[in-house]
C-alpha positions in Angstrom: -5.8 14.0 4.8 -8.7 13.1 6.6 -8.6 12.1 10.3 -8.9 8.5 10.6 -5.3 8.4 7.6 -3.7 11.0 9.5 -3.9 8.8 13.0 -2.2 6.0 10.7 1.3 8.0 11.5 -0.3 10.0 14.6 -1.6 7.0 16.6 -0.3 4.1 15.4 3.4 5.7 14.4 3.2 4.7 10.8 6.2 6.9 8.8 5.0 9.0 6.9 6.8 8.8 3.8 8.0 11.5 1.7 11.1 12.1 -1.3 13.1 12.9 1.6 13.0 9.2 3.8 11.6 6.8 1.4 14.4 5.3 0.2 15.7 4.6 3.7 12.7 3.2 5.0 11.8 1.1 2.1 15.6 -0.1 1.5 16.2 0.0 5.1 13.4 -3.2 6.3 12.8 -6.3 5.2 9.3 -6.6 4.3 7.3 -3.5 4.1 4.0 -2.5 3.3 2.9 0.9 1.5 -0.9 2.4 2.1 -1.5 4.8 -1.0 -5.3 6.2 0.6 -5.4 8.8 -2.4 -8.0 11.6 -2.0 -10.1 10.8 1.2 -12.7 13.0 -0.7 -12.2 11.1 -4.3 -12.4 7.5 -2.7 -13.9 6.8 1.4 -12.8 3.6 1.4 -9.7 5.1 2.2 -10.6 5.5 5.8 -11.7 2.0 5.6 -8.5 0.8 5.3 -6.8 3.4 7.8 -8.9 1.3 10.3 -8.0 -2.0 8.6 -4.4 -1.6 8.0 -3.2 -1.4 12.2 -5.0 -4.7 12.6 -3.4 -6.3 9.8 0.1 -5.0 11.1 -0.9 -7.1 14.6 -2.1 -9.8 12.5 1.4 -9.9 10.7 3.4 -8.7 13.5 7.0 -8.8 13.6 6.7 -10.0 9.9 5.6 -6.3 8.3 6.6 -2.6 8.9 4.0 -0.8 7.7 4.3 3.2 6.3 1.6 5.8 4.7 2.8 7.4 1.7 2.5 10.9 1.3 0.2 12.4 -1.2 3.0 14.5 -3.1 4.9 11.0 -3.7 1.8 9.4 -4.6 1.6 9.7 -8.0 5.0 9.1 -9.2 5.3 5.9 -7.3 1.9 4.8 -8.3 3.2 4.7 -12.0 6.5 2.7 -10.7 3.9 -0.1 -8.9 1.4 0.1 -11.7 -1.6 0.3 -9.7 -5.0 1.6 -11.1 -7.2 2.1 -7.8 -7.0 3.7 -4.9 -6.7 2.9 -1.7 -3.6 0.3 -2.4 -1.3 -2.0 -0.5 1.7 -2.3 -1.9 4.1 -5.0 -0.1 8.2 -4.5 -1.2 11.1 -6.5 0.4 14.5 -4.4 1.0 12.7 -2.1 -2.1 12.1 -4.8 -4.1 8.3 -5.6 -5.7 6.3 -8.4 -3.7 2.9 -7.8 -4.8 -0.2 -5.2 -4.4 -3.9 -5.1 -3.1 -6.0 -2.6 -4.4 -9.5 -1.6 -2.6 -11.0 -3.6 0.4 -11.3 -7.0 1.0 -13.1 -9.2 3.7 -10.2 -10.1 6.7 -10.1 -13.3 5.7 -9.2 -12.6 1.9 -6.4 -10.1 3.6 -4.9 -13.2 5.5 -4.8 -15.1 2.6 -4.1 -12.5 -0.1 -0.5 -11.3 2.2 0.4 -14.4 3.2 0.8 -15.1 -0.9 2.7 -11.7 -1.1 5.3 -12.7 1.6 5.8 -16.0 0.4 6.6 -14.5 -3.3 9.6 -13.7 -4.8 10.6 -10.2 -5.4 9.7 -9.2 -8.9 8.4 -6.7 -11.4 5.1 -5.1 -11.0 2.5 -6.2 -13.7 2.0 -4.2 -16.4 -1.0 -2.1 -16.9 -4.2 -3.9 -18.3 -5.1 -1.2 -21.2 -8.1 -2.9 -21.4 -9.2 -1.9 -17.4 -7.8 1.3 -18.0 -9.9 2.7 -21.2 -13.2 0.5 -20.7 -12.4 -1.8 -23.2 -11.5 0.9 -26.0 -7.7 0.3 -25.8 
């Protein structure tokens, strides 16, 4: 983890999320937000977002707990949210499916981009665009 993610639960108390204490934390708040950074190594923008991600939680204070999920969940609950990049945002309500943002964005997409996510309904996460996946090949 590099040092900028790891100050996510450090400094700012995110959980860090594991098998152990997901369930409870994610069926245990209201709205929640997931930060999947990935390999710091694979994809930099990950410390990007461990920089962006406190000052969204300010921005949407009282309205968000935020938690960083731990890189030996990652995988499995990146197939259960369907989400192709890496670093992701993925926003649930009492567990259920609000919506994702994958990569950086300018702060005034985020605004915009979460205030759509909290206003949703909880539903299933889209499927995965083959298309995306394999280059056009699918």
């Amino acid at each position: 983890m590099s040092v900028l993610i790891d100050q996510l639960h450090s400094r700012h108390g995110l959980p860090l999320l594991t098998a152990d204490n997901y369930d409870n934390f994610v069926y245990g708040n209201g709205d929640v937000v997931l930060c999947f950074a990935g390999d710091p190594v694979a994809f930099p923008e990950s410390a990007d977002l461990a920089v962006i991600l406190p000052e969204l939680l300010k921005a949407f204070r009282g309205l968000l707990q935020g938690a960083l999920v731990e890189r030996s969940i990652e995988r499995e609950l990146q197939a259960r949210y369907r989400f192709t990049g890496w670093p992701t945002l993925v926003f649930l309500r009492k567990g259920e499916y609000l919506g994702a943002i994958t990569g950086l964005r300018d702060w005034p997409e985020y605004g915009r981009e979460i205030a759509r996510i909290l206003a949703a309904e909880p539903g299933q996460p889209p499927g995965f665009d083959l298309d995306k996946i394999c280059g056009g090949h699918a």
